[in-house]
C-alpha positions in Angstrom: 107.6 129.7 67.4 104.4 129.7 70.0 105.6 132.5 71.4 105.3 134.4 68.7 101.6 133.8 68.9 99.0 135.2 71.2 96.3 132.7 72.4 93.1 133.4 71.2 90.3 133.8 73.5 88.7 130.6 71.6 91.6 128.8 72.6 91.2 129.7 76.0 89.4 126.9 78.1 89.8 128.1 81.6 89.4 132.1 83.0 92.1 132.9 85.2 91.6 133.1 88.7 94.6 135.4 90.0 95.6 135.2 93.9 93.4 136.9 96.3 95.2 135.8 99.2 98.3 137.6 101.1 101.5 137.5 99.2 104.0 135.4 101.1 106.3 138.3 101.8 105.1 141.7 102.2 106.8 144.7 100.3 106.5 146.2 96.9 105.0 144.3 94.3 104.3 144.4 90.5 101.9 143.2 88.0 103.8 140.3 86.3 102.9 137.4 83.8 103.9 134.1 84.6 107.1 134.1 82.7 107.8 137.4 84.2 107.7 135.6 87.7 109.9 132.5 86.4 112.5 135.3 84.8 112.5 137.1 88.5 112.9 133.7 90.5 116.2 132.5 87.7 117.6 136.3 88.1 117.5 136.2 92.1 119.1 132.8 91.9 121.8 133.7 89.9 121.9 136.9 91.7 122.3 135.4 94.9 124.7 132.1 94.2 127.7 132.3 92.0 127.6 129.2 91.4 124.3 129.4 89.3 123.6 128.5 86.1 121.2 128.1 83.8 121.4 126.6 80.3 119.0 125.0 77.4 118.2 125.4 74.1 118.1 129.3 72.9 118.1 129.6 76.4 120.9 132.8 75.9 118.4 134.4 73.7 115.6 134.7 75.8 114.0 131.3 75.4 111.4 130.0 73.1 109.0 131.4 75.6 111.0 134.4 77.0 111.6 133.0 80.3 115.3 133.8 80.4 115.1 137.0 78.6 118.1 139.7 79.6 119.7 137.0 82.1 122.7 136.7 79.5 123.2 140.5 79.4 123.1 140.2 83.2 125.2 137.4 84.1 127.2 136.9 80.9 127.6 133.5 78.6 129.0 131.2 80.9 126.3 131.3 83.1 123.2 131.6 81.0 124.3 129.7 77.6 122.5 127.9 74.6 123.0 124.0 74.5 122.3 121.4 71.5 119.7 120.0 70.5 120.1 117.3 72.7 118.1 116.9 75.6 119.8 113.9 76.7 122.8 115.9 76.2 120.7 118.6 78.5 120.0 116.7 81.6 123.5 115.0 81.4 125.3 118.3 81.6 122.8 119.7 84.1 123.5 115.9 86.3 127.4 116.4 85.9 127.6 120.3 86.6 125.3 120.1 90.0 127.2 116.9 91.2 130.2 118.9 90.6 128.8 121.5 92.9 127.3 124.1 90.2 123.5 125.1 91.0 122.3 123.7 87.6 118.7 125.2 86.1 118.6 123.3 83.0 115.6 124.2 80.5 113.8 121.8 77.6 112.4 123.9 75.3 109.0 121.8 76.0 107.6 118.9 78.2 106.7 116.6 75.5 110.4 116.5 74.6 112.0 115.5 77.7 111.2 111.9 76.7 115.2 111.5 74.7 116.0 112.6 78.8 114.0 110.4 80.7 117.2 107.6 81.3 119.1 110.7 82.5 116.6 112.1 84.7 115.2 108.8 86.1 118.0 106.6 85.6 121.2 108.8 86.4 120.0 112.1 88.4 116.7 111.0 90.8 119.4 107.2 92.0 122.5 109.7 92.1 123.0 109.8 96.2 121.2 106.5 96.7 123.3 104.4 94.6 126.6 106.2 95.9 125.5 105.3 99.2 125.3 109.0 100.0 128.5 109.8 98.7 127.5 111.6 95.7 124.8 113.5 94.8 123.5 116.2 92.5 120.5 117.7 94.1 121.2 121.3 93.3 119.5 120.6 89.7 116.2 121.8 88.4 114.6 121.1 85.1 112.4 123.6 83.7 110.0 122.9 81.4 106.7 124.3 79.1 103.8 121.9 80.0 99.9 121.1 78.9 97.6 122.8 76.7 98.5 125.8 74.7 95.2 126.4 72.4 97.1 125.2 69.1 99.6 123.1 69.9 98.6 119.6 69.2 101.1 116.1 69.7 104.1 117.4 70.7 103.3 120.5 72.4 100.9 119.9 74.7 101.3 116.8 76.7 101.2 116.4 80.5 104.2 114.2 81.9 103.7 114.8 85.4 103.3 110.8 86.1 106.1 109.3 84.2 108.4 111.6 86.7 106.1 111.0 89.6 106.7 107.1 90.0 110.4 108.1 90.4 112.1 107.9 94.1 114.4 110.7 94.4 112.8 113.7 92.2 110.6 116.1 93.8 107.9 117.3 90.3 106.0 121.2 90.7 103.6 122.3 88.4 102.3 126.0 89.3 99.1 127.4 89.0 100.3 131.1 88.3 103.1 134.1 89.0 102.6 134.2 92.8 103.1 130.2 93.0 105.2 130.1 90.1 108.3 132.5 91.8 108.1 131.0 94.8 108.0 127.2 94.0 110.8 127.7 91.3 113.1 129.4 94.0 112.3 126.6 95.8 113.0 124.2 93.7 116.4 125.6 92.5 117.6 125.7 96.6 115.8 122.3 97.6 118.4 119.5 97.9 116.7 116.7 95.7 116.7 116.8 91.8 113.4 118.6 90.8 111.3 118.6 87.9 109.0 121.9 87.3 106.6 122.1 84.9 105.2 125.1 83.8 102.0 125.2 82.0 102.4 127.3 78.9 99.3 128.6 78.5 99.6 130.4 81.7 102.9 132.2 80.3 100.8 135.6 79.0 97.4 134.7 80.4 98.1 134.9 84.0 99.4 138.0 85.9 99.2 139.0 89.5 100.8 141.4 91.5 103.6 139.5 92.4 106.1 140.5 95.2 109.4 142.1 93.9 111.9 140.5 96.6 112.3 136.8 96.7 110.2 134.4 98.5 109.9 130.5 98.4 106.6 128.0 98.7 107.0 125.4 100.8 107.4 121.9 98.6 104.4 119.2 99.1 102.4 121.1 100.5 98.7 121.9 99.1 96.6 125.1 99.2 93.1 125.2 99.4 91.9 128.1 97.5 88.2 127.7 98.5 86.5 126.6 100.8 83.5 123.8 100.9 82.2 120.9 102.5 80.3 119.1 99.9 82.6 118.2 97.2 86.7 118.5 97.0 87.7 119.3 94.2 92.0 118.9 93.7 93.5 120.2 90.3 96.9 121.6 89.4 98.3 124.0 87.3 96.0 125.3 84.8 93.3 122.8 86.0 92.9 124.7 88.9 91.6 127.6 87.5 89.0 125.4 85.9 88.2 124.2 89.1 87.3 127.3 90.6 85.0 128.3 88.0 83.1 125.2 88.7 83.1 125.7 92.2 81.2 129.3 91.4 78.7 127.7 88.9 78.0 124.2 91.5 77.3 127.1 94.1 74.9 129.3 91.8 73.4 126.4 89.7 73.5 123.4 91.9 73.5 124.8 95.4 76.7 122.7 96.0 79.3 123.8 98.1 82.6 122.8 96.6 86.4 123.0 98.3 88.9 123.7 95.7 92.4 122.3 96.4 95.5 123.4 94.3 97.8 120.3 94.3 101.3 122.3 93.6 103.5 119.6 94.1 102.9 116.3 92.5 105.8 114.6 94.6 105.7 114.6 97.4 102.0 115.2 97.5 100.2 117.0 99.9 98.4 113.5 101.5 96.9 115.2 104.9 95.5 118.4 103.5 93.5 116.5 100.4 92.9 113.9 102.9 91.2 116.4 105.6 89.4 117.6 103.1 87.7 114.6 101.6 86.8 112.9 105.5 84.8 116.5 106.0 83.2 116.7 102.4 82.5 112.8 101.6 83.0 113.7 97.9 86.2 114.0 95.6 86.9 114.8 92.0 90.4 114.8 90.8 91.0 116.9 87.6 94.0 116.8 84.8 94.9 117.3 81.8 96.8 113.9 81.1 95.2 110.6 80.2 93.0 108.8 82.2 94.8 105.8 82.8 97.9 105.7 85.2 97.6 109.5 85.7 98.5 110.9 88.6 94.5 111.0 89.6 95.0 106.9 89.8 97.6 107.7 93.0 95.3 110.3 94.3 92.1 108.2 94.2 94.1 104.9 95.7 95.0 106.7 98.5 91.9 108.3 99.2 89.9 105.2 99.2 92.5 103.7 101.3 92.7 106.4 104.3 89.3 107.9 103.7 86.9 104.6 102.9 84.4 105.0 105.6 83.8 109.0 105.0 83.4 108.5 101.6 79.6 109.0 100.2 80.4 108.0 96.7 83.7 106.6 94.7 86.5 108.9 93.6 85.7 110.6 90.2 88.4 111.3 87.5 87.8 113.9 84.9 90.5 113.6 82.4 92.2 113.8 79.2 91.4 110.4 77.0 93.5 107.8 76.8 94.6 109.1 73.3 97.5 111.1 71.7 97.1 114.4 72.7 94.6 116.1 69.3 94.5 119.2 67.8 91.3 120.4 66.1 89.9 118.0 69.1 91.4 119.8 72.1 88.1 121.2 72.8 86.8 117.8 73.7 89.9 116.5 74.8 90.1 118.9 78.0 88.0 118.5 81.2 86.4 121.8 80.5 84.3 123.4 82.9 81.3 121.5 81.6 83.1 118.1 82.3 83.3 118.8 86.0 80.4 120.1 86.2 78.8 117.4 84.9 80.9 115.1 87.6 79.3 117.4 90.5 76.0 116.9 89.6 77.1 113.1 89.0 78.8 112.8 92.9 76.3 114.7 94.7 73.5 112.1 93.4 75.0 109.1 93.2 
């Protein structure tokens, strides 16, 4: 099991740049890791709606990763409960229960897997109310699920899937950046009346902690944050990619002299069009970071856009740093990931083009 393993620091591509900015509620708070935040945001929604449930594989034990641990002791087994190994099985339940009225929180064990899923998810729950004409719907659903790089993880445990959900009418996709983002987003999520996918990089799980705020709190859905500010180059990222992004922002500013605006995505759909947007007409520079392939990843819809409402601001073309259009390796991760040195290397590319 991965979670029986720490990351090493070797593995570890990225430092983590915890929140510095006020917590969205005030009151007491405690230093969490991110799958302590996720566990708080499930407990409070089960807490607070009856009708809650949440359900996966090994999910009653605590999860693979531990997000769920002590809910079953809580809430008992028939709302937090282990499924087959069947995600299509997983996303069907989760479809049936939530148009039936349940609040349904439905966990695959990892991102790379919800592929036996993907007629369920794109097919059955994200066309639900439109082809009912409105009759029907099941939007009180969330789908959980471990994304990205892990250090050691390799083909099936590490991919991005964030654009195969993202061409989808009808499902709303997160992907947080830490425990601050990741409480709030998932509470939204699980309350937000559209099907939502959440994606939660895994490598974040242990390696992030904040002090997070013990009450609950939502995020707003599609809507960006810009984490720092600059007016040279943007620089848009999410989840884990963000905190690559800030460390280039501190070495363009101490080695380049280049003042770089870092913008934290958070939810892939909706997007966040007039914040990146605003950014890009006052810096005339973009670089859009992620893990996933190169081709048709979600950088593709970014950088379309951007050359479509931002054209005549623009002081060089949108530049993609990327995964490779390959299967996701494992003694190559290193050179797989846009590390640090990758967008750093865009910078210097964008500032003197």
């Amino acid at each position: 099991m991965f979670a029986r393993h720490a990351v090493s620091a070797r593995a570890i591509h990225f430092v983590y740049q915890p929140d510095t900015a006020k917590p969205p509620v005030s009151g007491e708070t405690s230093k969490q890791n991110m799958f302590m935040a996720i566990n708080s945001a499930i407990h409070s929604a089960l807490e607070k709606d009856d009708s809650a449930i949440i359900f996966g594989e090994d999910v009653a034990f605590g999860g693979v990763f531990r997000c769920t641990l002590g809910l079953k002791d809580k809430f008992g087994a028939d709302r937090v409960f282990n499924t087959p190994l069947c995600e299509q099985g997983i996303a069907g339940f989760g479809i049936g229960a939530a148009a039936a009225g349940a609040t349904a929180i439905a966990e695959m064990q990892f991102a790379d897997y919800m592929f036996p899923a993907f007629d369920q998810i794109v097919n059955e729950a994200a066309k639900y109310r439109y082809r009912s004409g409105g009759l029907f719907e099941c939007g009180k659903l969330t789908i959980r699920s471990p994304c990205s790089a892990v250090g050691h993880g390799a083909v099936y445990h590490s991919q991005s899937p964030e654009a195969y959900f993202a061409h989808t009418p009808g499902l709303k996709v997160v992907v947080p950046r830490g425990p601050i983002a990741a409480k709030g987003l998932l509470l939204s999520c699980i309350r937000d009346p559209d099907p939502c996918i959440f994606l939660e990089p895994k490598v974040l799980y242990r390696t992030a902690e904040e002090m997070v705020p013990k009450t609950e709190y939502t995020i707003p859905l599609g809507k960006a944050q810009v984490l720092a500010p600059g007016n040279q180059v943007t620089l848009i990222g999410w989840g884990t990619q963000v905190h690559v992004l800030l460390e280039v922002a501190k070495m363009a500013k101490e080695q380049l002299k280049v003042s770089c605006e870092v913008i934290d995505l958070q939810t892939i759909l909706p997007w966040d069009k007039d914040t990146v947007c605003q950014s890009v007409k006052k810096t005339g520079r973009v670089i859009v970071a992620h893990e996933a392939p190169l081709t048709c990843g979600f950088g593709a819809e970014l950088a379309a856009t951007i050359q479509q409402e931002c054209f005549l601001n623009l002081e060089a073309p949108v530049t993609r740093v990327t995964g490779f259009d390959t299967p996701f390796p494992h003694i190559f991760e290193p050179f797989y990931l846009p590390t640090k040195w990758r967008c750093l290397e865009a910078v210097k590319k964008i500032v003197n083009f």
